[in-house]
C-alpha angles and dihedrals in degrees: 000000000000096000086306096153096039090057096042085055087052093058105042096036110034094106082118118247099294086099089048095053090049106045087096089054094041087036086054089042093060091067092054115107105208088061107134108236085245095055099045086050088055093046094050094039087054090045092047084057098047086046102043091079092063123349088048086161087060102043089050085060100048090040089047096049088048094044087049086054100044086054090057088050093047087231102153092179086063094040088063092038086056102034085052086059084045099049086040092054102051085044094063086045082061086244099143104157085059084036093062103036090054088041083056101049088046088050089048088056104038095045086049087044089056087223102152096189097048088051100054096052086047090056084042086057095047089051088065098045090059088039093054088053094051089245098134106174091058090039085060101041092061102037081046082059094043093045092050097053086054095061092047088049084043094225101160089189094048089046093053096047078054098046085053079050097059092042095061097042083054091050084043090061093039096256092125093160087057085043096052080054095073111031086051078055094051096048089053090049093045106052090042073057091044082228093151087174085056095045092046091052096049086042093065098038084051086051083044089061090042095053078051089053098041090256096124097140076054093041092044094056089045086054089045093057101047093047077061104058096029089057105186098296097117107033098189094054084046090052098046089056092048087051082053093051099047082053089060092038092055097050095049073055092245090141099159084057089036085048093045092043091056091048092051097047084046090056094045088048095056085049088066132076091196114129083219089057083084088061091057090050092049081057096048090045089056089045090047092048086053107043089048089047082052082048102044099235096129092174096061089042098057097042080048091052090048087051084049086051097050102045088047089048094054089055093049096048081049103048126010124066133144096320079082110097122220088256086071091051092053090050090051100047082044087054092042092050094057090045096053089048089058081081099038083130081085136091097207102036089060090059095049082046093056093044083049095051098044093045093056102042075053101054091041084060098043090051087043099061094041088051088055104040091043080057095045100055088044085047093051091039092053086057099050080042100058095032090057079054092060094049102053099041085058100051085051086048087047093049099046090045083056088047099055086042088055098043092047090051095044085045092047104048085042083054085050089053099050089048089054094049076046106055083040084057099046095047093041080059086048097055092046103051092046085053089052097048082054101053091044089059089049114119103233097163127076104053099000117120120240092243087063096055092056091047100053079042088059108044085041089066098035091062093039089055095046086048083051099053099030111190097200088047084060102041091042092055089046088051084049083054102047092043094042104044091125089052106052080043095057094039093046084056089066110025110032099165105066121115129245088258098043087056085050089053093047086050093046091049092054093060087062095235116154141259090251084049099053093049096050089040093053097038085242129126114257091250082067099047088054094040087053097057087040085070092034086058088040086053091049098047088232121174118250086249098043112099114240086216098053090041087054095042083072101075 
């Protein structure tokens, strides 16, 4: 697994040894009851983080308790800091449907949060969760992010742990020039950091470049110096260095220190109750296979290689699951291929090789046609979907467009109608004052009768006083209000300050009736109806050549 393990515990836990020493004092806190909501999240959260290396159960536990009360506090800070422990420690379960689920929910925080530092160690932790899974171009999307944000918050010792990171995502996809780069990189920057950790870890993954180039007396001293300055701490990261030397060992054909070195780092392995212990051991198997084919003992190499099966096998019923693409598959079957062709000496083994093989070119294109079919038919429902949509958008377009049809010719026929009680009105004032101005020239002196005289006084001022209160006037301006609501509204919004008659007159313009009309209509002389819309152009701020009827039809 190329250190992997060894480099994730550096960056998660390379907070130095101030947290370890304090893990009994944080451990006895816990139990104390006055103990504010906030502090008791930090202190399991810490200890989460301290846990998750080798007692993950543990650390689950703790991370899950704080994330469940900093949901209570609505302390969304805290929620990222606890589902991070969480994603890491399934992650080191090799849980990584519940790792990323968890690694998504703490980025969502932590981008919304702003918080530069926090998102970058949340896209770290995603980039090892699609390492761990062999996927390298998301691996090295997310460890590229989180690189670049720690050289904006200009963090050298968080630059050099991503730049570790990179290099092991390149060696992961077999570009170990572009791989060297960067480890040769991180040691610089480690040792400017006086990080030794730091400098051990890019040390073996650079051993790990030159074993890949032939280069193993160069890969061996790489691996020497970082045993020195690892000591026998961490035993995992010990033994993985040990695994890479008894590669180089065994292909500068030293296989009794090749031997010796893969007994040592199993011993080292069994020490540990780390889940990632099992990944060490997958590394060992392959170096034991191989040393036992160079040495001829067939026998040894192929229960190597079962032990090899069954501990992969365990990782894989564990951890992924269908979150693994077809690409994976194909990796594996590829892996197990060339594992399988290492005993081709065998009879029996070449036959297992062929029904491998073949089982899995089957399943890849089983996989391959259900994944196809599977996109076809969402792909065809889409469409029926969307053009149902469509279909529907356009009859409710269709219908609103009826509807408006509808409401403009019943307004405007009711607009007809009000102009034709209008203009009836306006000639039935017509008739009446013209009645009025004959009976007042008629010569009712000389021979009339006085009874005569009251009686032409008297229907002269009744019609003069039904032309004055004009019912229909009245009736036909209520019937504008109610038809016109919308209008006055809209007109009201933006010009508040207008009178009662001055609305009337707006209504009645954009009847179009005419000035005639609205005399008549409103009992008033010409000269006041255009001095009326004078002002009314004046209010409006009209041009001279913009028309008063059009201006109102907008509302």
């Amino acid at each position: 697994m190329k250190l992997l393990s060894f480099l994730f515990a550096v960056c998660l836990y390379a907070n130095d040894t101030t947290a370890q020493l304090n893990v009994d004092s944080l451990n006895q806190s816990l139990s104390n009851k006055k103990m504010t909501s906030v502090e008791r999240i930090n202190a399991l959260n810490t200890l989460a983080a301290y846990y998750n290396k080798d007692s993950t159960n543990l650390a689950l536990v703790m991370a899950n308790e704080a994330y469940l009360l900093a949901l209570k506090e609505n302390n969304k800070k805290l929620q990222a800091a606890s589902l991070l422990n969480l994603s890491e420690g399934y992650l080191y379960n090799d849980q990584y449907d519940q790792a990323l689920n968890y690694g998504y929910n703490a980025l969502d925080i932590c981008q919304a949060l702003k918080n530069d530092s926090a998102t970058a160690r949340a896209l770290t932790n995603l980039g090892w969760i699609f390492y761990d899974t062999e996927n390298s171009y998301f691996s090295l999307q997310y460890h590229m992010q989180a690189h670049e944000i720690y050289k904006k918050l200009g963090n050298p010792r968080r630059v050099a742990l991503s730049m570790n990171a990179l290099g092991l995502v390149y060696l992961l996809k077999d570009e170990f020039e572009t791989a060297r780069k960067y480890f040769d990189s991180t040691i610089t920057i480690a040792h400017q950091c006086h990080s030794e950790p730091m400098v051990a870890s890019a040390l073996g993954n650079r051993g790990i470049c030159e074993n890949e180039f032939g280069k193993y007396q160069e890969a061996l001293a790489d691996f020497e110096k970082a045993l020195t300055i690892l000591g026998t701490t961490d035993v995992l990261a010990h033994a993985e260095v040990l695994n890479q030397m008894a590669f180089s060992r065994i292909k500068l054909k030293e296989y009794p220190l090749a031997e010796k070195l893969l007994t040592d780092a199993r011993a080292l392995i069994h020490q540990s109750n780390s889940n990632t212990r099992k990944e060490k051991l997958l590394d060992n198997l392959t170096n034991s296979a191989l040393l036992y084919q160079e040495l001829g003992e067939y026998k040894k190499a192929f229960t190597a290689l079962q032990d090899y099966t069954e501990v992969r096998n365990q990782i894989l019923s564990k951890s992924k699951s269908e979150a693994i693409s077809a690409l994976k598959i194909q990796r594996e079957a590829k892996e197990n291929e060339r594992l399988i062709i290492t005993l081709e000496a065998q009879k029996e083994l070449r036959a297992f090789q062929r029904n491998a093989l073949a089982a899995g070119v089957l399943l890849l294109i089983i996989i391959g046609i259900l994944y196809i079919s599977k996109m076809n038919q969402k792909r065809k429902k889409e469409k029926e979907l969307e053009e149902m949509r469509q279909a529907l958008i356009k009859r409710e377009l269709e219908a609103a467009i009826h509807e408006k049809e509808s409401l403009n010719n019943k307004l405007e026929f009711r607009d007809n109608d009000l102009k034709n009680y209008a203009l009836f009105i306006s000639q039935r004032n017509d008739m009446i004052r013209n009645f009025i101005d004959e009976l007042t020239v008629i010569d009712i002196h000389g021979d009339a009768k006085n009874e005569n005289i009251t009686r032409f006084n008297r229907l002269i001022h009744k019609f003069q006083h039904d032309l004055d209160s004009n019912k229909d006037t009245q009736d036909f301006n209520l019937s504008v209000n109610e038809i016109h609501k919308d209008f006055f509204f809209n007109l009201l919004q933006k010009f508040p300050d207008l009178t009662e008659n001055e609305r009337r007159l707006c209504a009645q313009i954009r009847l179009n009736l005419s000035i005639k009309d609205i005399a008549s209509l409103n009992n008033i002389s010409v000269k006041s109806v255009e001095m009326a819309r004078y002002r009314l152009r004046k209010a409006f701020n009209l041009e001279h050549k913009e028309n008063l009827s059009d201006f109102l039809k907008q509302f």
